[in-house]
N, C-alpha and C positions, 0 to 999 in steps of 0.2 A: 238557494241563496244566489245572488247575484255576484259575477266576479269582480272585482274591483278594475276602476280603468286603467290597462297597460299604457307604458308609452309609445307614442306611435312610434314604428318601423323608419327607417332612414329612406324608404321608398315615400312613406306618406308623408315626413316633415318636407323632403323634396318636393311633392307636388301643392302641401301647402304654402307651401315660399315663394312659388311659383317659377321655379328653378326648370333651366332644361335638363333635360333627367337624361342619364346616361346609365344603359342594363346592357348585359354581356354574357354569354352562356360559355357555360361547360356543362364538360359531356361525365356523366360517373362513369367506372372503370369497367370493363370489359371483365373484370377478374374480381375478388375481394380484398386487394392493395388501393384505398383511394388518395395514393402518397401524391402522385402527379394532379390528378387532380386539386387537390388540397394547395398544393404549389402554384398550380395557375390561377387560383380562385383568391391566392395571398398578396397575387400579382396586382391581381385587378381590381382588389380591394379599393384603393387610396383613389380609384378614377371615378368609382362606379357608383350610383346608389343602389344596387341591388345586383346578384349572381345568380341568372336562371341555371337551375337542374334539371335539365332534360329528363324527362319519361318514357326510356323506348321510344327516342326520336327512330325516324323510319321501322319502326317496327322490328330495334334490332337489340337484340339480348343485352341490358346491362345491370347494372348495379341499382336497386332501388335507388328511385329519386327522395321518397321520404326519408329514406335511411344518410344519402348521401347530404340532401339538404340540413339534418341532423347533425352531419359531421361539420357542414361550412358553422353552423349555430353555433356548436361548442365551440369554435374557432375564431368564437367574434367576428365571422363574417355573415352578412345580412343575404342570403338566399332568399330568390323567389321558386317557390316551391311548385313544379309543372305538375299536372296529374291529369291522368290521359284515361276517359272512358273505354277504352278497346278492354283492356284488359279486367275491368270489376266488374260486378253487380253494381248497384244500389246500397246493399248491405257494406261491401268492401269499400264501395269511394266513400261512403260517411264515416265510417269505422278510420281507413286515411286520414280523412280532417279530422275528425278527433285527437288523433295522435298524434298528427302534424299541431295540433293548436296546444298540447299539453306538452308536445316540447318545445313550446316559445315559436312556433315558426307563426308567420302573421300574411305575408304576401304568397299567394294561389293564383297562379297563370291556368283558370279552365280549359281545357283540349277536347277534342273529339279523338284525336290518335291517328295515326299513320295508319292504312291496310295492312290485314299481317302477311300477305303477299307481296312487300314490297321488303320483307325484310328478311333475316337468316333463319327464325323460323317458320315456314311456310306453310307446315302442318298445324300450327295452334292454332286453338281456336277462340276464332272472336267473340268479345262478347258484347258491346254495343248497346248496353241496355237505356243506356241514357247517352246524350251527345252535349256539346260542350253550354247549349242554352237552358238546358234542363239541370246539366250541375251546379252551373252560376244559379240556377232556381232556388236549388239544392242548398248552395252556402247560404242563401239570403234569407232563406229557413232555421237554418243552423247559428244564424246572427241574430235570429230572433227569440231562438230561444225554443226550436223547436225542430221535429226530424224533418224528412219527406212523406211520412201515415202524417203530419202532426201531433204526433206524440212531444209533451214536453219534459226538454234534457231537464236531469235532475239538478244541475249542479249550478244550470242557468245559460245564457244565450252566448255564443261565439263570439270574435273580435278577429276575425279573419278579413285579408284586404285582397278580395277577387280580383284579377285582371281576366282578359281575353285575347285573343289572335284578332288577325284582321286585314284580308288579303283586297290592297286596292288594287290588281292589277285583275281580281275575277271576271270571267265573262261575260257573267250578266250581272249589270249595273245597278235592275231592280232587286235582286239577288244579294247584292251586295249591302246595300241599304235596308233590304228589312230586317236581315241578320245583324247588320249592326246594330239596327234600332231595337231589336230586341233583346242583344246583350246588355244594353242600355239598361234597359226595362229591369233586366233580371239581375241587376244591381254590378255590372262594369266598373271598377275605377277607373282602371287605363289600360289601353290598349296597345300590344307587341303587334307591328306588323310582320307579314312573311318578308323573305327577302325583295328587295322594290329593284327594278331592272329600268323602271319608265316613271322618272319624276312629274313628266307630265301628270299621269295618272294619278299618281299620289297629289299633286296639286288638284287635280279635279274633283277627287277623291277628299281634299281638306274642305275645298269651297262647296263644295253644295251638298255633300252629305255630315261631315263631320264638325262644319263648321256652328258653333253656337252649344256643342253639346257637351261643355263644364268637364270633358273628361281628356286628359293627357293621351295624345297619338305619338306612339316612338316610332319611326322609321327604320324596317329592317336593314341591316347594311354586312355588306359578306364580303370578307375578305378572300379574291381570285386570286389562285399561286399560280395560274398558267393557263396558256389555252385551253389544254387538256382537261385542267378543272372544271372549266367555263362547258367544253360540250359536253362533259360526263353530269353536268349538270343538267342542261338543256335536255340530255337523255332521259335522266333517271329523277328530275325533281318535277312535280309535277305542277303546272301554271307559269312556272319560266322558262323565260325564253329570251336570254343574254343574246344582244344586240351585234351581229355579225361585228362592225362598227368595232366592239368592245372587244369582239376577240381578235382582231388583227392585231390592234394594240398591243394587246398580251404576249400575240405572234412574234413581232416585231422588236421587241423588246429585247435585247441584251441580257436584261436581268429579269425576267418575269414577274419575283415576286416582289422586289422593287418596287415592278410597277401596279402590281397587285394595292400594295400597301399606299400610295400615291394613287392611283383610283379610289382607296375609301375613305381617305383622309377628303378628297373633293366631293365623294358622295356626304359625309359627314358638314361640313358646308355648306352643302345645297339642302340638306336634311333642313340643318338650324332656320332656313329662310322659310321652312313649309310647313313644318311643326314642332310640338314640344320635346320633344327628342328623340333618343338613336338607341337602337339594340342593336349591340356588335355583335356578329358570329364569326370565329376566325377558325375553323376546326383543325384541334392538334398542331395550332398555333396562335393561340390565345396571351401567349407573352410579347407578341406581336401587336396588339389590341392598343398600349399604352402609347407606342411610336404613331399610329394611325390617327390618335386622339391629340399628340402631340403637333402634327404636319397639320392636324386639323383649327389649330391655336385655340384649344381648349388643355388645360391647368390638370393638373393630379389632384387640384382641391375642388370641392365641389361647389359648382359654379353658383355667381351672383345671380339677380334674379333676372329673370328673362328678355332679352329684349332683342328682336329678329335683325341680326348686320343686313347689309346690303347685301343684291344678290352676287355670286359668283360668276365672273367670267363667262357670258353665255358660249363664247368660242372655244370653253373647256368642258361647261359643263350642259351648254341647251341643245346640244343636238342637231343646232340649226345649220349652221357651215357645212357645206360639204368638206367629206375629210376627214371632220372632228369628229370626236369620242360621241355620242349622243350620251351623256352621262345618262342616259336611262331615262 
């Protein structure tokens, strides 16, 4: 039998309104107390249309994401639920969206996953069996009403809403665009980018590859608490590479995080002029998230429908002046 139609998810009424979408992550708990978590995610509630759960982001030991996006759902809060091939089979990541889809959860951010060498533990082993174009494959199968053998579910087809990742700042440009074009393919609603450092890039990145393709691009945006932050990132994240430019600022600074919070409130406005919206990452300061949305004069309600301001201050934000910030 066929299931009857849910109502859409507060992700999907947002991108049929044609609304700038605003998504924001937290991390689940290192422990089995997901109290803090649960506090930041009640936080960012009123801003957001949706709360990624991380999956063994960097490949480091935490708390189910299914488990945890679980917890945001009893809680009246809308999770987008991450899930990361490093860690299943094929048998396990279907077995996941089942259970993610039989406790109400609706929105699926597909991953490839972090290296398990980049994370605390080093000895796991990977398992890779599919990567993030094959599981987006994988759900669109499972929308239809059928496995990965095509075997058909008994109970009838899925109502799950895929997203994807989407790094405009990759190396190779042709690289860039057939992955995308192929998440496309393999049934994409919208796309979370990585963190963006070089809005040029991201505008290059809108106009000639993403432009025309009916699907929502959020602009990653990372809240900097300090220099320190900025090179330990530059060390250890892999594809960025914060703009000297950026980190003297932070240097110089009085207040660091300040001016952390004041850098993404400007990358948050330069976002609005490039595309459909922003994924804030503020890590283990996530109550921070709503002041950054605030400086960026966007509302705790969720916003009218879309329509791009002018752009910002290039002397703030385009990199051009010597001196200036090159906002990325």
């Amino acid at each position: 039998m066929n299931n009857p139609c849910p109502p859409l998810s507060r992700l999907q009424q947002g991108i049929h309104r044609g609304e700038f979408l605003i998504t924001a992550e937290v991390m689940p708990p290192k422990g089995g107390n997901p109290a803090q978590m649960l506090q930041m995610a009640q936080l960012l509630h009123p801003w957001v249309h949706g709360i990624n759960v991380t999956d063994g982001s960097r490949a480091v030991l935490r708390m189910s994401s299914l488990a945890a996006a679980s917890l945001l759902q009893q809680h009246h809060l809308e999770p987008i639920y991450q899930l990361a091939c490093r860690d299943r089979n094929r048998i396990a990541l279907q077995a996941d969206l089942l259970g993610a889809h039989g406790l109400g959860i609706r929105n699926v951010l597909a991953l490839t996953g972090d290296p398990v060498k980049a994370g605390d533990q080093p000895k796991a082993k990977a398992v890779f069996e599919y990567e993030s174009v094959r599981l987006l494959q994988v759900i669109q199968k499972l929308n239809q009403g059928g496995d990965s053998e095509n075997q058909p579910l008994p109970d009838g087809a899925l109502t799950l809403f895929p997203g994807a990742a989407v790094d405009p700042q990759s190396g190779s440009w042709s690289g860039l665009q057939s992955r995308f074009e192929r998440k496309l393919q393999a049934g994409a609603q919208f796309f979370q980018s990585q963190m963006i450092v070089d809005f040029d890039r991201l505008e290059k990145f809108m106009t000639q590859i993403a432009q025309g393709c009916g699907r929502p691009i959020l602009a990653g945006i990372f809240l900097l608490k300090s220099a320190k932050n900025a090179h330990y990132i530059n060390k250890y994240v892999p594809g960025v590479q914060i703009p000297e430019a950026l980190i003297q600022r932070l240097e110089q600074a009085e207040q660091p995080l300040e001016t952390g919070i004041t850098i993404a409130s400007e990358q948050v406005q330069w976002a609005q002029h490039l595309c459909q919206g922003v994924h804030l990452m503020a890590v283990k300061r996530e109550d921070l998230i709503p002041e950054i949305l605030t400086r960026a004069g966007l509302s705790s309600t969720i916003p009218a429908p879309y329509t791009p301001p002018a752009p910002p201050d290039p002397r703030v934000h385009g990199a051009k002046p010597a001196g200036e910030i090159p906002e990325k």
